[in-house]
C-alpha positions as CSV (number, residue, x, y, z in Angstrom):
1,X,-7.9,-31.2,4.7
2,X,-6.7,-34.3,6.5
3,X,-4.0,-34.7,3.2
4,X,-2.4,-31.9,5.1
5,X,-1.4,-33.4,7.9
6,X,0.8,-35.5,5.7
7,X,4.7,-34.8,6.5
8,X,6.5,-32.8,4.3
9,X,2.9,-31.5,2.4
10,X,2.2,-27.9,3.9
11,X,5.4,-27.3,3.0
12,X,6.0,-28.6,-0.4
13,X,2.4,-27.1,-1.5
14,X,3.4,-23.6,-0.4
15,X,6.6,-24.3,-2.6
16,X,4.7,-24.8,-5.5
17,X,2.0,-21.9,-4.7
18,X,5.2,-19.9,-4.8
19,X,6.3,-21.0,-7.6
20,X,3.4,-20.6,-9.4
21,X,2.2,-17.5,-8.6
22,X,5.5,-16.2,-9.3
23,X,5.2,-17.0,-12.6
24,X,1.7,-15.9,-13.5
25,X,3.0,-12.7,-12.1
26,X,5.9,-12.1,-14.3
27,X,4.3,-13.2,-17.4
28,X,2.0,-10.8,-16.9
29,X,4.3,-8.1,-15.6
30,X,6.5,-9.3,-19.1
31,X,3.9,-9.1,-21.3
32,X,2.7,-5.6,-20.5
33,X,6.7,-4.7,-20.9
34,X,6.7,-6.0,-24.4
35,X,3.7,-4.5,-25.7
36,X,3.2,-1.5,-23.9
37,X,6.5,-0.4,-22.7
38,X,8.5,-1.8,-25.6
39,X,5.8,-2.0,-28.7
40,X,5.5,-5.5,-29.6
41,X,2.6,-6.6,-30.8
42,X,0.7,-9.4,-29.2
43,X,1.4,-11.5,-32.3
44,X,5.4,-10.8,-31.7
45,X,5.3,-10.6,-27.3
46,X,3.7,-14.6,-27.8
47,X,6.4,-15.9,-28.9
48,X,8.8,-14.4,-26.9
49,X,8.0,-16.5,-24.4
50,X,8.8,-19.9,-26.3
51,X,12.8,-19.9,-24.9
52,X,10.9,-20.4,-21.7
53,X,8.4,-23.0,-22.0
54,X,11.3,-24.7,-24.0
55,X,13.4,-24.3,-20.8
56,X,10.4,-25.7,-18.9
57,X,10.0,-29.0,-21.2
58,X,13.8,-29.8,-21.5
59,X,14.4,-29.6,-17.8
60,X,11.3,-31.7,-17.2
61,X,12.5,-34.5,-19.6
62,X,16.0,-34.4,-17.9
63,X,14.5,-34.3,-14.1
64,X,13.0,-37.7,-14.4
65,X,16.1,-39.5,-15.2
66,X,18.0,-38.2,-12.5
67,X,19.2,-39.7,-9.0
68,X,16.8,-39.5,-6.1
69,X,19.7,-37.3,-4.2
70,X,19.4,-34.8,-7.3
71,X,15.6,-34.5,-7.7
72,X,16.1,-33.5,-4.0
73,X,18.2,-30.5,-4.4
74,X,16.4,-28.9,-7.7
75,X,13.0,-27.7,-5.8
76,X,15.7,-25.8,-3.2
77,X,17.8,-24.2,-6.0
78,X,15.2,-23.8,-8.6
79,X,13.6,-20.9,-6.7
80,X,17.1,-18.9,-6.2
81,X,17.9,-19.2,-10.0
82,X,14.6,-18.0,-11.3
83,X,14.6,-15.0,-9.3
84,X,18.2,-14.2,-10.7
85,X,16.6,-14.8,-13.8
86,X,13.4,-12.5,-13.2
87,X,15.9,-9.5,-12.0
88,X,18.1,-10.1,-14.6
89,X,15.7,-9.9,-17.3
90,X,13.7,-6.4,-15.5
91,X,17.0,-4.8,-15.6
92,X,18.1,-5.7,-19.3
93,X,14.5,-4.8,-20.4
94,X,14.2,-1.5,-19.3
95,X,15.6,0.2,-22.5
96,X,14.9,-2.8,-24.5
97,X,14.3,-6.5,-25.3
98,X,17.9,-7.5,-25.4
99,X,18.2,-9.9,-28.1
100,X,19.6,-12.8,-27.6
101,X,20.5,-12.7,-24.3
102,X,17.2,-12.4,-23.0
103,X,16.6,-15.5,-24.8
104,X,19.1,-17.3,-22.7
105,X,17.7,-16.2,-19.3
106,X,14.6,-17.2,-20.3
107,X,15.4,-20.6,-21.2
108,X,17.4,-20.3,-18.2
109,X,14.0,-19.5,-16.3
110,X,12.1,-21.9,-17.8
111,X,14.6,-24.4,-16.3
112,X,14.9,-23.3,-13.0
113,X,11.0,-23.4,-13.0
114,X,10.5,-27.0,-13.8
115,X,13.5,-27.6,-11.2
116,X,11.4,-25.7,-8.4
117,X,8.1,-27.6,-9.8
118,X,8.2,-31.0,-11.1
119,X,10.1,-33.0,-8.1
120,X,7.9,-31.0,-5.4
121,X,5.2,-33.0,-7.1
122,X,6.5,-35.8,-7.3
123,X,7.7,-35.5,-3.9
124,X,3.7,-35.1,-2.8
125,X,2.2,-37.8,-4.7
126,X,5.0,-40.2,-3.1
127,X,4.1,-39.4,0.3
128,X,1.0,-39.7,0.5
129,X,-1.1,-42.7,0.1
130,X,-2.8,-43.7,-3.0
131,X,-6.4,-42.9,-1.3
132,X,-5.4,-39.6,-0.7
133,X,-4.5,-39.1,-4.4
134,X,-8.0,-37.2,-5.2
135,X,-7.1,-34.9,-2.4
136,X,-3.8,-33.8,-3.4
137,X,-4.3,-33.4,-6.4
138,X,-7.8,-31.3,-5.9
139,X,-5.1,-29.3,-3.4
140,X,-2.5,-28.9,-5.7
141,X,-4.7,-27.7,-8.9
142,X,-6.9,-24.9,-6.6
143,X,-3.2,-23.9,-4.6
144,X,-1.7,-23.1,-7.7
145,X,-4.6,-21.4,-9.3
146,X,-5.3,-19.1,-6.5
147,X,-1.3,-18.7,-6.4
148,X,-1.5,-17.3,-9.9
149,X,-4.5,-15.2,-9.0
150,X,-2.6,-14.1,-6.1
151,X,0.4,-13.3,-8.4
152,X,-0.9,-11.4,-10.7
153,X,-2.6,-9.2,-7.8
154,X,0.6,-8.5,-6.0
155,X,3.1,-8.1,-8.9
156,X,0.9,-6.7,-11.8
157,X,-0.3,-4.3,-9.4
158,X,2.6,-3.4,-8.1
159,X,3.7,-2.8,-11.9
160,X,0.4,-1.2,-12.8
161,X,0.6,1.1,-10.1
162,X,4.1,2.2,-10.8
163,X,2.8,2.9,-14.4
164,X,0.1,5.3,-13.1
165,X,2.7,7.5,-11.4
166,X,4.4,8.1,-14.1
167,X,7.4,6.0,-13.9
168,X,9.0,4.6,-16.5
169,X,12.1,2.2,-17.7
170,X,14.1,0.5,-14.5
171,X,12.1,2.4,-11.9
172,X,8.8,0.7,-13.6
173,X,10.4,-3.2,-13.6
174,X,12.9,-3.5,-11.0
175,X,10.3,-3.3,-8.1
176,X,7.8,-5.8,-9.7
177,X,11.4,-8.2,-10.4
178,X,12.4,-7.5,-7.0
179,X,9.4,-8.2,-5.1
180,X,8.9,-11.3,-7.5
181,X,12.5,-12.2,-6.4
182,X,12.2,-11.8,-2.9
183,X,9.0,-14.2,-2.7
184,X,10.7,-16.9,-4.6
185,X,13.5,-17.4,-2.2
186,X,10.5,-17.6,0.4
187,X,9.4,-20.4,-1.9
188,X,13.5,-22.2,-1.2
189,X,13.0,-21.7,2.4
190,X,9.8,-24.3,2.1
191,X,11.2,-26.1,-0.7
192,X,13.9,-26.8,1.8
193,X,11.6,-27.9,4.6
194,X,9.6,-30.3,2.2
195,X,12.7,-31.8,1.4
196,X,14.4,-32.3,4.5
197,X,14.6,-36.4,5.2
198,X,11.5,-36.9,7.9
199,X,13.4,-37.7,11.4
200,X,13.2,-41.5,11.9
201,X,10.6,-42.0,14.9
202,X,11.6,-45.6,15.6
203,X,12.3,-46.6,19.2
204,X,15.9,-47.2,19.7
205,X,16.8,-50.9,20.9
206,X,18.1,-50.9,24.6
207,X,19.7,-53.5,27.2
208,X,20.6,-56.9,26.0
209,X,19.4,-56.1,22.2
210,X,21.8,-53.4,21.7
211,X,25.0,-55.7,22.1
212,X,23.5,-58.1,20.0
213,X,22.3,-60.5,22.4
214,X,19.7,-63.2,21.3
215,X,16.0,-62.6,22.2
């Protein structure tokens, strides 16, 4: 626990939990769209999903050749996007898939999740020291897999249980994409925090020093 107490950590882990479990959520809310709601087979909802995870690895390549002051900003405005992204595809879904635009938001998504994702870790492994490695990364592996646990609980559920009453088309997505939506920016609120330069805690020269006297 004591890789906690790190500045800047809490924060940027909850970011990524976010993240995370926002994702596991609405792939699985998406999948059950396609097949069940839409009739897609598993063998034609799979790839489906490659626009994203192309998203994902493009953005990733990109992130790492970008200026410190950049890398800073994606983890705040990759949460925002991805929930735009999540709404936007619940409500163009809800008759059906809407080709090729729903290509485009999920590359889109894809993007805006390695924004949100890959400088936050970056950010942790930078600020911690290099004993504490083991630690953070034993933190950020479990976080994120109980985040996707968590994820699928909340928004599959919510989803499922829409299903069981009987509703169908935008009343049956837009409260899983919503809900989904409204977490994420939670995850830009802490993005924002982990992010946020740590205040400088050195003692400010006074008396003669300050004028530039000789010691």
């Amino acid at each position: 626990m004591a890789v906690l107490r790190h500045p800047g950590v809490p924060a940027a882990l909850l970011a990524c939990c976010v993240v995370m479990g926002c994702y596991a959520g609405f792939l699985f809310v998406l999948t059950l769209r396609l097949q069940d709601g839409l009739g897609f087979t598993a063998l034609a909802a799979g790839p489906a999903f490659l626009p994203y995870a192309s998203g994902f690895a493009l953005c990733g390549l990109v992130v790492a050749r970008l200026p410190e002051r950049a890398r800073a900003v994606l983890p705040v405005a990759g949460p925002p996007v991805l929930a735009a992204v999540v709404v936007a595809l619940a409500g163009l879904a809800a008759a059906g898939w809407p080709w090729p635009a729903g290509n485009v938001l999920l590359v889109a998504g894809g993007a805006a999740h390695a924004a949100a994702f890959s400088p936050l870790v970056t950010r942790l492994t930078a600020v911690v020291p290099a004993g504490a490695a083991a630690a953070l990364s034993a933190a950020v592996s479990t976080g994120t897999l109980l985040a996707a646990v968590l994820g699928v609980t909340l928004v599959g559920g919510l989803h499922l249980a829409l299903g069981a009453a009987g509703r169908h088309g935008p009343a049956l997505t837009l409260p899983p994409a919503l809900l989904t939506a409204g977490l994420l920016l939670a995850g830009a609120v802490a993005a924002r925090r982990a992010t946020r330069p740590a205040p400088d805690t050195r003692p400010v020269p006074s008396g003669p020093e300050v004028v530039g006297s000789p010691p």
